[in-house]
N, C-alpha and C positions, 0 to 999 in steps of 0.2 A: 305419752311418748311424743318429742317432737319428732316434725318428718323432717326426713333425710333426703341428702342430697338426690341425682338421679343415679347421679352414676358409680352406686354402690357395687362392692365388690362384690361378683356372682355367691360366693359364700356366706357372704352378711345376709344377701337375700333368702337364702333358702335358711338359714338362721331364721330370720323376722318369719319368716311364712308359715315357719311349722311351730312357732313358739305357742306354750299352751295358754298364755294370758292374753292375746290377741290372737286376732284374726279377719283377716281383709273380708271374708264371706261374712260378717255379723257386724263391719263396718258401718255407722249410716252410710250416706252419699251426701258428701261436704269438699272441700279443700283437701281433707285430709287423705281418703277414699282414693280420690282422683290421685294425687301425689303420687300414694303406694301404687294406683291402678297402673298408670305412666311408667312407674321406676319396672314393676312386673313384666310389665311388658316388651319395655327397651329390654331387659337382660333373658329373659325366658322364651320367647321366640325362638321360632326352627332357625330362621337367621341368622342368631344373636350366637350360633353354637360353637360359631370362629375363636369367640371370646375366653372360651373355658377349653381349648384346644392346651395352650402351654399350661395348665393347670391338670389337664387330664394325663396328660404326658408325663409331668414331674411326679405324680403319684402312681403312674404306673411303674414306670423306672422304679420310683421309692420298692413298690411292692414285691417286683422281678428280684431288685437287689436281697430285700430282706429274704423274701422263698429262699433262693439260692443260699444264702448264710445260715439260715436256722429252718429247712422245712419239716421239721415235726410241729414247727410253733404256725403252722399254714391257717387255723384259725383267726389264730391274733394278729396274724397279717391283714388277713380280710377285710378286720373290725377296723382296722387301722382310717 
């Protein structure tokens, strides 16, 4: 895997973080470690929470809207 940029999109990160063929915790400690360690933490910080605010909002709307259209389907809303 080459590294990536820093300023990955809060989603890519949490993609990369839980993916089951890597993992920053079984990382050595190189170039590459540091990279990820950097990118984790510019975007994952209590901080950083501003950043996933219009993200958090457009998928709640999404969800509100769909409840309201179909709530028997209130599951597969959730999973959404």
């Amino acid at each position: 895997m080459s590294n990536f940029p820093l300023s990955l999109h809060p989603l890519m990160i949490d993609y990369f973080s839980i993916s089951i063929d890597w993992s920053i915790a079984l990382e050595p400690y190189g170039v590459r470690w540091r990279t990820w360690r950097k990118a984790f933490h510019e975007n994952l910080h209590p901080a950083a929470a501003h950043k996933y605010r219009p993200l958090e909002l457009k998928a709640a709307r999404l969800f509100l809207k769909n409840l309201l259209e179909t709530p028997q389907d209130f599951y597969e809303h959730v999973r959404q």
